[in-house]
Every structure is written in C-alpha cells, then in structure tokens.
N, C-alpha and C positions, 0 to 999 in steps of 0.2 A: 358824710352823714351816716352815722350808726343806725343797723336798721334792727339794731336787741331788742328784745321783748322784756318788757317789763313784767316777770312773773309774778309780783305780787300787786302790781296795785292791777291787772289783768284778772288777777282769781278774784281782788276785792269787788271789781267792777260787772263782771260776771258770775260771781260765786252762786247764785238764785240757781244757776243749770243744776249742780249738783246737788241742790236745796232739794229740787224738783224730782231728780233722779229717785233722792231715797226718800221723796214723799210715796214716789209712785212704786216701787219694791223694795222699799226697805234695807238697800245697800247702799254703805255709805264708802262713795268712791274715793273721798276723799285720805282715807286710809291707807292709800298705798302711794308707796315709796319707791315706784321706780324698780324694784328690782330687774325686771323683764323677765320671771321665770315663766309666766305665765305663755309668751309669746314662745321661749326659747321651748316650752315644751307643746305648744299650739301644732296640731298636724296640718293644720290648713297655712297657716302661714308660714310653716316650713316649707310648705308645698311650692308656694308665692301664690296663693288663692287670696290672698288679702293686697288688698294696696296700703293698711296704717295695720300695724301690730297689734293686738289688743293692751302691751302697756300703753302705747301710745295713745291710743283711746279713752283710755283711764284720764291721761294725761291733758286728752285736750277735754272731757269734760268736766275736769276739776278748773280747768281755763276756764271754762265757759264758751268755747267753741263751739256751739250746738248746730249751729247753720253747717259748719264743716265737718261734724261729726254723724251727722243725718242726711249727708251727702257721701260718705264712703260707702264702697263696696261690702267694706268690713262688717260692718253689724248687719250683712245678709248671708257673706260668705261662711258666718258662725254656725257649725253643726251643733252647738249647745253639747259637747259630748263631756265639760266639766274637769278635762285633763289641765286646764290651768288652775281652776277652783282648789283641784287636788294638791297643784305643786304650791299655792299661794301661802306665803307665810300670814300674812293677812286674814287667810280666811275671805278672800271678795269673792263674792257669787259675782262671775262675770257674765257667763252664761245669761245669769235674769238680768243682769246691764243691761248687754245686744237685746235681749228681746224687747224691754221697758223702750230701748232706743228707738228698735225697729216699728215698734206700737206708736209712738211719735212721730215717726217720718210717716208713718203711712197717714197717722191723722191729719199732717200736714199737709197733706199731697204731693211728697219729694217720691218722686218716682226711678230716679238717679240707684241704677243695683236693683231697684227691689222685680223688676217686668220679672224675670229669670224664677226669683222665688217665688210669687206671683202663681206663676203658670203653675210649676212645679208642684207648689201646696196644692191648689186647687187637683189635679191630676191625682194628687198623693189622697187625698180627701176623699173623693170619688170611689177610687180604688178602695179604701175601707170600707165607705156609706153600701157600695156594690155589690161586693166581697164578704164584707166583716174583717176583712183582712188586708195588706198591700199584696198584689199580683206583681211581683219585679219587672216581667217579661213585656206586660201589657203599660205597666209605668215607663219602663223605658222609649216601646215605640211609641205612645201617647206625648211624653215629653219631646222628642224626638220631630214630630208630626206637626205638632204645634208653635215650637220655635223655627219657622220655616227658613229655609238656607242652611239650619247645622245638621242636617241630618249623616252627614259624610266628615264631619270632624271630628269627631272621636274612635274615627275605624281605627287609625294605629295602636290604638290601647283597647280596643275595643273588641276585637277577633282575638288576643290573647285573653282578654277576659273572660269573653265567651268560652273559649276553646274550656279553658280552665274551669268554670263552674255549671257552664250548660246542663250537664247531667244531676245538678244539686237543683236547681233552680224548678220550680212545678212548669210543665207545659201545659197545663188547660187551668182556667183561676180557681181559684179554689172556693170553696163554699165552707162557709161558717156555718154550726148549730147555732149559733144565737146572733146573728148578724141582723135582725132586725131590732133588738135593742141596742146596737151601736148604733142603728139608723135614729132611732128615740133619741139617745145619748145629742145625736148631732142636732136635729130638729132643736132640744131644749136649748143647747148652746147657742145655736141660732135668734131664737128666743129673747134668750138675755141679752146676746148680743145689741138687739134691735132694742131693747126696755133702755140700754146704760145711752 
C-alpha cells in the first residue's frame, strides 16, 4: 500500500491555511517554488536550530498543514533577520510568515517551541521598558535564571564568548535620555493589544 501524498487534491482540500496566511500579512505563500534558497542561506538552520527548513514551511502551508506547522520549533527558532527574503527569487516576506504563524499558535494555545521564546521576550521587553534599552549582561543572566536547569549548558561556547566581547559589552545597564516614552510606547501597545 502506497503511503504518497496526494499534492493536489491535499492543497485543494486545505488551501483556506494559505487563504488565511495572506489574509492575515499579506504574503502570498503560495508563490514559491521550492527553490530552497531561502533555507540554503538561513543561519539558524544551517546552524540545525530548526527542526523543518523554512522552504519546507512554505511548503507545508501551501498543504495546508497548519496543525503541523504551528507545532514546529521553526516559526520560533526564526531571528526574522530577512537573509532569505533577500536570497528569494519570489520576493516572499518569510520573516512576516513565521511571525503571522507564531501569532496563531500562540492564539491557539500550542505551547510546543514557543515556553523558550516566551521567556526570552518577556526578559528582552523588560530590559527595554527598564532601560530604554537591552542590557546584554543582565538579559543573559536573567534568561539564564529563569530557564532553570540550563544554566551550565552553554559554558563551552560561552567563556569563549565572553572572553571575546566582555570588554564591548556595558557592565552596569544603561540609562536612556528618553526611556520613559519607550515605557508610553509599550503601555499603548499593551492597550491595543487588550482593545483587538
């Protein structure tokens, strides 16, 4: 018994995912073809920081995949840093993809990937609202602190890191001139947030 996937009457029967996609930002994923430049130039999933490629992703939500695609690592592992955007013949904003994506699983409640980012943002957010600015030093031991158990798994990369930029990096946080309307800035987002 053949266990193929029927790629078209699969996109026919699901095609509404990427209906949805480019309701919700305006890209339409269905426009790519597979090249894979986008992965091949991806730093995180060169890295293996992805468990599905970002063509692959394309891929499974032009399927209609969505349950499985709001379950990978991938749409949280995405730095949005737009180096596939750039290689894409297409033109596909993948970057607003993952986010669009990630904006879904969260509404969903797929918690699958996301606890890591989760933390992370919240820490990263903080450190602005506080600041005006991110504090590296105080982000790291904070991230650090909070995912309890990893605090000693990124020594091997992590003392040459150090060693390496220690003296770039600020030792005391820094203080913004205008850090309290970043604090407005967030409060308003907040705002809206709670209004949609």
């Amino acid at each position: 018994m053949s266990s193929m996937l029927n790629l078209s009457a699969q996109q026919k029967e699901h095609g509404d995912f990427a209906d949805r996609i480019f309701e919700e930002c305006g890209v339409d994923v269905r426009r790519c073809y597979q090249c894979g430049k986008c992965s091949a130039g991806c730093s995180v999933h060169i890295c293996k920081g992805m468990g599905v490629s970002p063509n692959r992703i394309m891929r499974m939500v032009q399927l209609g995949m969505e349950d499985e695609v709001l379950r990978t690592r991938s749409i949280w592992a995405c730095v949005l840093c737009s180096t596939c955007t750039a290689r894409c013949p297409r033109d596909i904003d993948i970057p607003r993809v993952m986010d669009t994506l990630r904006i879904m699983a969260k509404k969903r409640g797929i918690t699958e990937g996301f606890n890591n980012a989760s933390v992370f943002h919240e820490i990263f957010m903080n450190s602005i609202i506080k600041y005006g600015r991110v504090y590296e030093a105080g982000l790291l031991v904070a991230l650090k602190l909070k995912q309890s158990g990893t605090m000693f798994d990124d020594l091997p990369i992590g003392i040459p890191a150090i060693i390496n930029v220690a003296f770039r990096l600020p030792k005391l946080p820094p203080r913004m001139k205008n850090s309290n309307q970043i604090r407005k800035v967030v409060e308003n987002c907040k705002k809206i947030e709670g209004e949609s």
